[in-house]
Structure formats: C-alpha cells, structure tokens
SETILUM-511742 format. One record per residue (C-alpha): z, y, x; residue in one letter. Coordinates in pm, whole numbers, padded with zeros to 5 digits, always signed. Layout:
BEGIN
ZYXa...
This chain:
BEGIN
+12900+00576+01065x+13187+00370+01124x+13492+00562+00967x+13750+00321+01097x+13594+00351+01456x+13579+00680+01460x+13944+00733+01368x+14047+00500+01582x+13839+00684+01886x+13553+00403+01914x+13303+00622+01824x+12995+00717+02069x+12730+00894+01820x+12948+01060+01536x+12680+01312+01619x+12400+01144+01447x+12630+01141+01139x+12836+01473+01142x+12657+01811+01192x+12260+01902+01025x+12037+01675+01030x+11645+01705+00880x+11591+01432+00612x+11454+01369+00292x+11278+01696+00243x+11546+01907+00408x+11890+01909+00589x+12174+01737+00532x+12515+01863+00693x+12843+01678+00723x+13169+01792+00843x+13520+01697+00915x+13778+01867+00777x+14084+01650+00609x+14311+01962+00561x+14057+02221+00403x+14107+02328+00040x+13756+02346-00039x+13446+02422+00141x+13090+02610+00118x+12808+02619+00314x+12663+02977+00370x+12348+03023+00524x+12002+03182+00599x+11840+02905+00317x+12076+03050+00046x+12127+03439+00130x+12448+03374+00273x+12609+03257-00050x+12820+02995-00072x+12636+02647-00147x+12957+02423-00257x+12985+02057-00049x+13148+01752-00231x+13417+01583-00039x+13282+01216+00066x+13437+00868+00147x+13778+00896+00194x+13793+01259+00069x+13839+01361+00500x+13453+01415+00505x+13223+01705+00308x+12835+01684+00263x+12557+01828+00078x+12185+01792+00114x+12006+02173+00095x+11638+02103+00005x+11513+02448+00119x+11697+02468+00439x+11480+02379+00777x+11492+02388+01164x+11567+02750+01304x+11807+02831+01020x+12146+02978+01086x+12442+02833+00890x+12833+02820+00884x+13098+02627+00703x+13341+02859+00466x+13630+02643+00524x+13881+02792+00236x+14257+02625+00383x+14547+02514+00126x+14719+02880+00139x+14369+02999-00024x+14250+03199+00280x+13896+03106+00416x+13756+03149+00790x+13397+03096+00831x+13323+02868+01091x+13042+02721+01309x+12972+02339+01317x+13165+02157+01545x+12844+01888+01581x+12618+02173+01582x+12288+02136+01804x+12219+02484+01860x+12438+02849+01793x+12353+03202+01808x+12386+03445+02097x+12715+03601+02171x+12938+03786+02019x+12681+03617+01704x+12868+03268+01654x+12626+03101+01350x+12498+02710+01430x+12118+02697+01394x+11970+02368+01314x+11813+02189+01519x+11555+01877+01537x+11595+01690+01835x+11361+01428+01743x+11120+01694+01782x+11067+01656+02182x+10896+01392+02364x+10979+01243+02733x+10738+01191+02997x+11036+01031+03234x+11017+00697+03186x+10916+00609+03521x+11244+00838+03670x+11456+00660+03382x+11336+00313+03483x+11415+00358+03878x+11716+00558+03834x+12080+00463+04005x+12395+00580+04058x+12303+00652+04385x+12587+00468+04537x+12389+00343+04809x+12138+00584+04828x+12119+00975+04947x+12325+01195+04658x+12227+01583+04798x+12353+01812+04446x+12284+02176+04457x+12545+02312+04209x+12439+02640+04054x+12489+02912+03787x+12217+02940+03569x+12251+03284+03451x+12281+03370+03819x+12079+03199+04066x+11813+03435+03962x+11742+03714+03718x+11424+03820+03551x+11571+04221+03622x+11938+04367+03761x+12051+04371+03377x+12348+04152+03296x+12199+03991+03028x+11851+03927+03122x+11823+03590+03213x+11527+03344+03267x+11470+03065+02977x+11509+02731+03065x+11110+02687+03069x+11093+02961+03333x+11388+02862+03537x+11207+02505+03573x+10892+02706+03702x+11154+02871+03976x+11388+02588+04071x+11212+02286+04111x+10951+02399+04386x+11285+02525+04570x+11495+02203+04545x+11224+02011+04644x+11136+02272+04955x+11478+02270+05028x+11528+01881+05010x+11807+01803+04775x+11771+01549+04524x+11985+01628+04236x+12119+01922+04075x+12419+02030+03875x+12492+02260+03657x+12798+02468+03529x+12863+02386+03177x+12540+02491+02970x+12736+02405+02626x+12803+02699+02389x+13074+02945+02522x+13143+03303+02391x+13260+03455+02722x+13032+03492+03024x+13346+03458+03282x+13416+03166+03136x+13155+03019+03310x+13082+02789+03051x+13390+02586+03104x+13599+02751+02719x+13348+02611+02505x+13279+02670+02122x+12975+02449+02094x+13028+02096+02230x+12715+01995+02129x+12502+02323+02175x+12274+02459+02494x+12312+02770+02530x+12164+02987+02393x+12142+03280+02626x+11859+03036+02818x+11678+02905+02524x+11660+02613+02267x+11770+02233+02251x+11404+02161+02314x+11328+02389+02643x+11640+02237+02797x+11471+01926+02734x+11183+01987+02853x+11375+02138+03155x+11560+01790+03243x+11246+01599+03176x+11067+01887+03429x+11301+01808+03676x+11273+01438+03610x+10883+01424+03678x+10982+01596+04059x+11190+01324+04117x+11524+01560+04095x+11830+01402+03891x+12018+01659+03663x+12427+01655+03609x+12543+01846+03338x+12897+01962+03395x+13125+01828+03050x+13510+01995+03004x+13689+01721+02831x+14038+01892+02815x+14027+02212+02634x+13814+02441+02453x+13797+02836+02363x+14052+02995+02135x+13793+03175+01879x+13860+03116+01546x+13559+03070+01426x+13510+02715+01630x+13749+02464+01715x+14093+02627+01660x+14274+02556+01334x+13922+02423+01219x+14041+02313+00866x+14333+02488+00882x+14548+02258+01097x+14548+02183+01430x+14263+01907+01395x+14165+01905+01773x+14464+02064+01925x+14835+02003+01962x+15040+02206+01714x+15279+02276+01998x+15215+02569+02245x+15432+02389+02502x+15160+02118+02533x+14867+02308+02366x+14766+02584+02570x+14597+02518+02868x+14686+02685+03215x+14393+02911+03135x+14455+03007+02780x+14295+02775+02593x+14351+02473+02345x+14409+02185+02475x+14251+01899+02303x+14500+01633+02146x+14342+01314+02338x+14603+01047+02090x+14382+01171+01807x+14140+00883+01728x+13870+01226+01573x+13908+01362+01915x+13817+01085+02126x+13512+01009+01941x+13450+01368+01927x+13454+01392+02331x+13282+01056+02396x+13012+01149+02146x+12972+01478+02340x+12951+01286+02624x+12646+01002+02502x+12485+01321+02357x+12408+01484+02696x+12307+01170+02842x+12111+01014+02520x+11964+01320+02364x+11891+01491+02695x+11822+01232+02949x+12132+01411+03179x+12108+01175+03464x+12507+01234+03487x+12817+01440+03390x+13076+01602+03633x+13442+01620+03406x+13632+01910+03520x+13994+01933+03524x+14056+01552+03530x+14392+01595+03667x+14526+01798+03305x+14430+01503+03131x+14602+01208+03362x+14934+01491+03362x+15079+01616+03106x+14951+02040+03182x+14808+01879+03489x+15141+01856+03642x+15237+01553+03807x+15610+01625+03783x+15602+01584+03429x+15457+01265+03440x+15135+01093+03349x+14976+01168+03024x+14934+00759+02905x+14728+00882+02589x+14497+01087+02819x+14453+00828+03101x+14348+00591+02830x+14090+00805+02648x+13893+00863+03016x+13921+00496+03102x+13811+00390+02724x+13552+00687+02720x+13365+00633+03084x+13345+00215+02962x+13141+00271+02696x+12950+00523+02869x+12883+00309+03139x+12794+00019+02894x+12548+00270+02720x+12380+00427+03020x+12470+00234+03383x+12265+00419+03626x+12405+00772+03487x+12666+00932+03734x+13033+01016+03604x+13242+01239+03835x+13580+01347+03847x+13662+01684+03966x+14057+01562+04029x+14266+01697+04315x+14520+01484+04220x+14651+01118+04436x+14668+00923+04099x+14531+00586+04182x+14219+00436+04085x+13992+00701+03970x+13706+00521+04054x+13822+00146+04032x+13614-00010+03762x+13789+00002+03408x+13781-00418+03390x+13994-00372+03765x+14258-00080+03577x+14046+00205+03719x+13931+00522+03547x+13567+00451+03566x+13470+00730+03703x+13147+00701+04002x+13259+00984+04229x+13577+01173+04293x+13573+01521+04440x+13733+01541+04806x+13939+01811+04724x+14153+01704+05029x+13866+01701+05255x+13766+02044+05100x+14107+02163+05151x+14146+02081+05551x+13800+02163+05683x+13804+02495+05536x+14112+02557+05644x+14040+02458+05974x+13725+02676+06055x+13929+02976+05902x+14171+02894+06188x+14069+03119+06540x+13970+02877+06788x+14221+02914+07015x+14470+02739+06769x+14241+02446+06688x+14380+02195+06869x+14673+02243+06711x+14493+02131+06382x+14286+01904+06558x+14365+01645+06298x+14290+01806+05990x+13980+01729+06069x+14056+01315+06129x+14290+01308+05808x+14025+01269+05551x+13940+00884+05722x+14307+00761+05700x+14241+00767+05296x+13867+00771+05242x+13799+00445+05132x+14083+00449+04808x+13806+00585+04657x+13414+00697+04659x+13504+01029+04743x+13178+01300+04744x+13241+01622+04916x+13214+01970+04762x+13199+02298+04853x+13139+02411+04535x+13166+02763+04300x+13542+02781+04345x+13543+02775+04708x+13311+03120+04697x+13516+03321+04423x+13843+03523+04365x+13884+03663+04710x+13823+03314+04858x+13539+03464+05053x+13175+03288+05084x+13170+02950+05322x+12980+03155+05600x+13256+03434+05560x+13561+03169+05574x+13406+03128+05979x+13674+03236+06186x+13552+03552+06418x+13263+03831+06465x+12953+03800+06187x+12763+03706+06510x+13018+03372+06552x+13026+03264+06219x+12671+03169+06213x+12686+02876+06447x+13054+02789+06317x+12890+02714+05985x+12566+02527+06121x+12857+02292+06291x+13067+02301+06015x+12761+02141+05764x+12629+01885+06031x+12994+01740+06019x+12990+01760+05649x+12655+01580+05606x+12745+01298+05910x+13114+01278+05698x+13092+00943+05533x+13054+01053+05094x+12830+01229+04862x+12694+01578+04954x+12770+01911+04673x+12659+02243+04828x+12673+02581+04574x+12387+02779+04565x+12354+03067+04812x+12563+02877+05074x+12238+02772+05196x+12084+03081+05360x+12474+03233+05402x+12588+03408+05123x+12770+03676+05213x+12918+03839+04883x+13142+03631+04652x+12968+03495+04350x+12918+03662+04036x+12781+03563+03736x+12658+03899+03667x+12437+03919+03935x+12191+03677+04127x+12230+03545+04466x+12173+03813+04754x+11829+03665+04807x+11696+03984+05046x+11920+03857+05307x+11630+03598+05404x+11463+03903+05520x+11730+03913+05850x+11602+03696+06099x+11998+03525+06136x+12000+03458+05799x+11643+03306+05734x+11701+03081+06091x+12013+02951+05925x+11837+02879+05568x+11570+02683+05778x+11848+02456+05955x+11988+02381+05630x+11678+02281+05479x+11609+02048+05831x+11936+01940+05778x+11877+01844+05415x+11535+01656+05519x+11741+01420+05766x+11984+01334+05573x+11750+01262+05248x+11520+01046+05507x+11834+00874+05709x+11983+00586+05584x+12252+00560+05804x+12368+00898+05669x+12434+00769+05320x+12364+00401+05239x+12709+00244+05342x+12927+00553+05257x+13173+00291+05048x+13125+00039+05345x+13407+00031+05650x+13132-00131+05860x+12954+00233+05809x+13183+00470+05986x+13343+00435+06322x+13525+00649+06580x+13380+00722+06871x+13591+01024+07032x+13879+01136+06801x+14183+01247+07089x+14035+01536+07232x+14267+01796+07094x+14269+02021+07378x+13875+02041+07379x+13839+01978+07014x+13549+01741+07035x+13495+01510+06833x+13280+01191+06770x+13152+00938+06528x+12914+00676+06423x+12706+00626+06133x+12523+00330+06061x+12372+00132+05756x+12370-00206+05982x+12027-00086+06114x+12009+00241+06226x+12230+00427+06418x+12346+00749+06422x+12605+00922+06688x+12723+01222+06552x+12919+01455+06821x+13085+01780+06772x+13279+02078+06975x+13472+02325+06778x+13581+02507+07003x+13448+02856+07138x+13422+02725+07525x+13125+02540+07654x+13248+02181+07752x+13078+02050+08028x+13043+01699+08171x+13158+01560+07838x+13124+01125+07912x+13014+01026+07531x+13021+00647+07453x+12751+00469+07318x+12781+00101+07362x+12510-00123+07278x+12223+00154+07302x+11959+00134+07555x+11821+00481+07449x+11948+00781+07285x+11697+01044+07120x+11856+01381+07014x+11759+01388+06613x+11898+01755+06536x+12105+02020+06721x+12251+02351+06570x+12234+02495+06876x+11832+02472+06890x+11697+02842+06941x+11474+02821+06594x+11794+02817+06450x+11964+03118+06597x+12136+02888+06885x+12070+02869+07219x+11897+02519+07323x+11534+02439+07345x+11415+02169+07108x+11224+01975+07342x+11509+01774+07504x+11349+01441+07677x+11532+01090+07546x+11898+00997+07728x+11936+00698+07884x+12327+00566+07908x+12441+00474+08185x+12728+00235+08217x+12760+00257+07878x+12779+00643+07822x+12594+00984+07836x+12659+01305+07978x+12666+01590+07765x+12720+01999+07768x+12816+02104+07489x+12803+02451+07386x+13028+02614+07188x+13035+02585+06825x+12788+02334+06774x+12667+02020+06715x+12455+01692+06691x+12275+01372+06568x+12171+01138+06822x+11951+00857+06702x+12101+00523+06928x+11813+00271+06987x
C-alpha cells in the first residue's frame, strides 16, 4: 500500500492491505491503530488467547501472519490503550462479522466467487439517457420466511423471490438500504459497525455476490445504499478504536451526529481513504452497479446546517472521493440523497461540481405530497406547487423519490397521504404516479407503494402482501406494473430528462380547474401527458397539440381494469384546428401518444 497516499486520503483499496487476508498458508491481518499501547489478536485459530502483532512501517500499522487460521474463523483485535486498559474490538476492514448482539469479524475469501456478468458489466451505463425505474426496499422486510422478527430469507433465497417480481413488475434496478454491518435493527442499516461487512443476518460475502451477479444475469442493476458521515457508537467498532478518536472528532459539538452517532472526521487523510475504499469495495468486490450516499447535506454543512456554514474539508472529500470513483468504475451510478440548494452537486468535479450522477428531488418530494394531502377544494390555491419543480429542474439531474422516509414515523403510506374517503384515494394515487413517471428525472418507488400499502413500514414485519387479495388493491398493483412497462418501453419518458428540448408546457394556468399539461419528447416520439386534480369532472377541456395529425390514448388511470371508470377501447383523436376535446374525469389522468 501506499502509506503516504493513504494518509493523505488518496487511497481507493486500503482494503486489500488492512483487514485478513488468506496467503501463504494462512491469514494475514493488518490494522491501524497509531495510539494503541500494544495489541493481540484473539481468535477461534488460537482458543481465544492473545496471539501478539508486531507494530510495522512507521510503527502506526500492526500485523502478524497466523498459519492455522482459515476462512470462517471469528477473530478480534485486543487493542490494550496507553492508560493500560484494553477493549476488544472487531476489524474495521473486516469482510464479514457475527450476528447481533455477537460483534466478532469472520474472515473472509472474496477471491473465492466467480462472475457470470460480464455481458451486464460490458453494456452497463449510468443510465443518464436511458429508463432508471429503482425499487428501494428493506431486505429484512419485503418478505419473511415466518411472522418471527428475526427470521429472514438469505440472500440466495431472496434472489429466488425478487428477481421474478422486479422483472414482472418492470423496474430495472433496485436499491437497497444499507446491507453493511449494523448492531441495531432500527437503524436500518444506516449506524454501521462493519464498513466493509454484508450482513450477516442474510448470509455471507459470497451469497451477496452471487445475489448481485443473480440480479445481473436478469438484466436488473443493484445500488447499494453507502453512509459516508457517521457510524454507530459501540465500542467495540469504530469509536475510540485505538484509544483516540481515530475516525471521529474529539469534540461532541461537531462529533455527534443529529442521530446519536459519530461523526466521521472527513480532514483526516485515514478517513478519507477509509470511506473511498468502502466505497471501490462495493463496486469492485461486488459488482454494485451504484451507491446512493445518504445524508449528503451533514457533510457539505457543518451538522448539516447551512447556517453554520459549509464544511470545506467535507465538500472536498465527496468531490475528491466520487473522481476517483468515477475514474475507477464510469458506468456505476453515484447519488446524493441532499435536500439541501448547495450548488453543483452533480456538475462534473473537472467543472467544480460534486460528482455526484443523481440528486434526490427532495423539493419535488416535498410539494407533490403536500399537494395531494391538500382537500381538493383548496387546490387551486396550490396550483403551483405542482409547476415549481420546472423553474429549477435543470440545476441539476434531479431523480425523484418517494422513498422509506416518506412511509414512516406517522408520515402515513403514499396511498394514505390521498386526501379524502379510502374509496378516493385510489384514483388520487393512480394520478398522482402517472404525473410522477411523465415528470422529467429518474424514477425511486419503495416497496409496497406499488399495490397501496396501507400500514407504515416496519422492519419487523413484511409488506401487507394479503391486500392483493381485495379487488381495489390488486387493480391498482396491475396499473402500476402497466405503468412501469410504458415507461421502461417509452423513450420519450426518459431519454432527454437532462435535455430542455425534452419537456414543454402545454396547459399550466388552469388554477381554478387544476388541469394541467405537458409534453414529453426524445426528438422522436411524442408524448402529451394531461392531468385533472381536481374532484369535478371537467368537460369540454380544448387540449393543444400542434403539429400532430393523430393522437392515440397510450394509458388512462381512469380505465375500468384499473378500478376507474373508462373503457379501454377509446378509437384514435383527430385534432382539429390544432386541438382535442377532452372530458376529464375527476382524479385522473393520461398519456397520449402524438403522431
């Protein structure tokens, strides 16, 4: 390895040096730890007893080679600190720990899986012109093997399960919530103790593997989700890890996190190369086809707050750190989950951007939710909550979630959040989707918003999947999986979301009837996207459509097989004087092909 680089934060595989590796007849483990005393290795390959480790190059770095010591074996480092206490803790570059509350590394070979997914690997992109379609899930909780908290299914039977429903259901990619060590199932994976671990509670290094590579061979992209900004308190992982504060700041002020936790020290050459090398892992070791970075916003702010100004350490670390991925792995995806207006999130580094691929549309998030939680009747006085997003759009490639946080902590599920009777909310959210998947950006959907999720997620339990049995709820899984279909197969949906020429307004001053309408296009096809909001049928409605000679109606949520009200065998308009004629019922909406 590269000492200087790596204390100078250059570093992209400290990995392949630091943590066990098989070699020469057994395993040879390295740590960091510039403050410790004196350190032991304790293990299953020596009865737990402490196996001394010589300090090496500059005196920062311990190793010893244990000849009897293979893959499968637990292990810890007794780090003994200068006051001549010891705490026995799990390796930071570990590839694999124990179950919960258990917090031992296991070694690991990763050299001991082979890819089939070179033809994915080959083709892939960053989808940037292209249909992106993520299904965000839990993976303890999409579905359980029994009602038991923790029974879950292994990563080889999870691939069995998932894949055939992605594919049925017709999105592309999927990401999920951070599978890296963590001690505390609420966490939801996002206060880590093993940066460089699967988790165990699904299986080995090697089944997730196989899992991605699964995936790959169905032509479905995997993001892993990655927390760059703090990690879990336990002592026996990152905290004080030779007795100092290695990783974190030594202040509280700056180095606890809004949710408890450490927050990493990002001026620390170690800790950069730390993160990045997390980072290359994932998408080297794993073939992860992208990572989502939560919390981007605590690393450009000081505590994430904007008021106390920007972090400059931090800002540099993500701009330095998505470079080099992007020099290492081009076609992978990095996205920001920031709901913050700092500039240039996704400008290229070489331009003074942060790299990143994507950005989260919190904003967008923010306003349409907010606007189908509002009764109807006082729509068109937030008419333009619904126009707002297009007035900053194109500052950066925005993709647009409704994600796990929008269906927790008394938030209420996206079919809840529909303003009115269970019977309304139905069609409110059939509208509300078309919009989102005709809305110029990337598409992120959490599981069990596609057949209506009624009950709040919990990671203790798996989706409400009986609901299907209701006729409403299995006619509104079937639109969303229509829905899905077009947009995958519809370029004009998705191939100039970054492109002005792409969007257009059609109809966007009808506040009093809330109707609203909008062009898609990828300079061949074109799509005409119209929408009423309100709860009133509007009749007559004169719809423009200059330059088509024919207009075929592509998808309606108001077609009966989908709970609505409108037959699906509507004959092909033909404009007149440059417009068509429309009813629209209420709550609804639709694609228009323009020919």
């Amino acid at each position: 390895m590269d000492y200087y680089g790596f204390y100078t934060g250059k570093i992209f595989d400290a990995y392949k040096y630091l943590g066990a590796h098989p070699e020469h007849g057994g395993v040879t483990f390295r740590t960091f730890a510039p403050a410790a005393k004196d350190i032991s290795l304790i293990g299953e390959f020596n009865g737990w007893t402490e196996y001394g480790m010589n300090r090496v190059y500059d005196g920062n770095f311990w190793e010893c080679h244990v000849p009897d010591a293979t893959p499968g074996m637990m292990y810890k480092y007794r780090i003994c600190r200068k006051d001549g206490t010891y705490v026995d803790h799990c390796d930071p570059y570990g590839f694999g720990m124990e179950l919960r509350p258990a917090s031992a590394s296991i070694i690991r070979n990763l050299d001991s899986y082979c890819f089939h997914d070179s033809r994915w690997m080959s083709r892939r992109t960053d989808c940037r012109s292209k249909p992106l379609n993520i299904y965000e899930m839990h993976f303890g909780s999409w579905k359980k093997p029994s009602g038991k908290e923790d029974d879950w299914y292994s990563y080889t039977a999870m691939a069995e399960l998932l894949i055939p429903y992605l594919k049925e259901c017709h999105y592309n990619y999927v990401e999920i919530m951070p599978l890296s060590e963590h001690p505390c199932d609420k966490s939801w994976g996002y206060q880590n103790t093993g940066f460089f671990s699967p988790t165990s509670r699904y299986g080995t290094a090697q089944e997730l593997m196989a899992f991605i590579d699964l995936c790959h061979q169905n032509d479905i992209g995997v993001i892993l989700d990655f927390v760059p900004v703090h990690f879990a308190v336990d002592g026996y992982a990152l905290a004080r890890y030779d007795g100092t504060s290695l990783y974190e700041y030594p202040h509280v002020d700056i180095g606890r996190s809004e949710w408890g936790s450490c927050n990493f020290m990002h001026s620390r050459g170690e800790v950069r190369s730390f993160l990045q090398s997390a980072a290359n892992y994932w998408l080297t070791e794993y073939h992860a086809d992208g990572i989502r970075m939560d919390a981007i916003s605590n690393i450009i702010y000081w505590q994430g707050d904007a008021s106390r100004g920007v972090n400059k350490t931090g800002v540099e670390f993500i701009r330095d750190m998505n470079r080099g991925l992007k020099e290492r792995h081009p076609s992978a995806i990095l996205c920001a989950e920031d709901s913050s207006s700092y500039p240039g999130v996704t400008k290229r580094t070489e331009d003074g951007g942060l790299g990143f691929d994507y950005k989260w549309d919190m904003g967008w998030m923010n306003d349409t939710l907010e606007y189908f939680r509002t009764a109807p009747q006082y729509r068109s006085r937030d008419y333009h909550k619904l126009t707002f997003s297009m007035h900053y759009y194109y500052c950066d490639a925005f993709l647009l979630p409704l994600s796990h946080d929008e269906v927790v902590h008394g938030k209420a599920t996206i079919l809840q959040k529909m303003s009115g009777s269970y019977d309304d909310k139905f069609p409110q959210a059939r509208a509300l989707y078309m919009y989102m998947y005709a809305h110029p950006g990337k598409k992120l959907n959490f599981m069990g918003n596609e057949f209506g999720q009624l009950r709040e997620w919990d990671e203790k339990r798996e989706q409400d999947w009986d609901v299907l049995a209701y006729p409403i709820h299995d006619a509104y899984y079937r639109f969303m999986k229509e829905l899905n279909r077009i947009y995958l197969s519809h370029p004009a949906l998705y191939a100039m979301d970054y492109d002005q020429n792409g969007f257009s307004w059609i109809d966007c001053a009808r506040e009093e009837r809330c109707i609203y309408a909008f062009e898609r296009t990828d300079g061949r096809e074109r799509i005409l996207a119209v929408f009423n909001f309100s709860d009133e049928l509007q009749k007559e409605y004169l719809l423009p459509a200059a330059g088509a000679a024919r207009i075929e109606l592509l998808l309606s949520s108001d077609f009966e097989s989908y709970g609505g009200n409108e037959s699906c065998d509507e004959a092909s308009l033909m404009p007149e004087d440059g417009c068509i004629q429309l009813d629209l019922a209420p709550f609804s909406a639709a694609y228009y092909l323009m020919s």
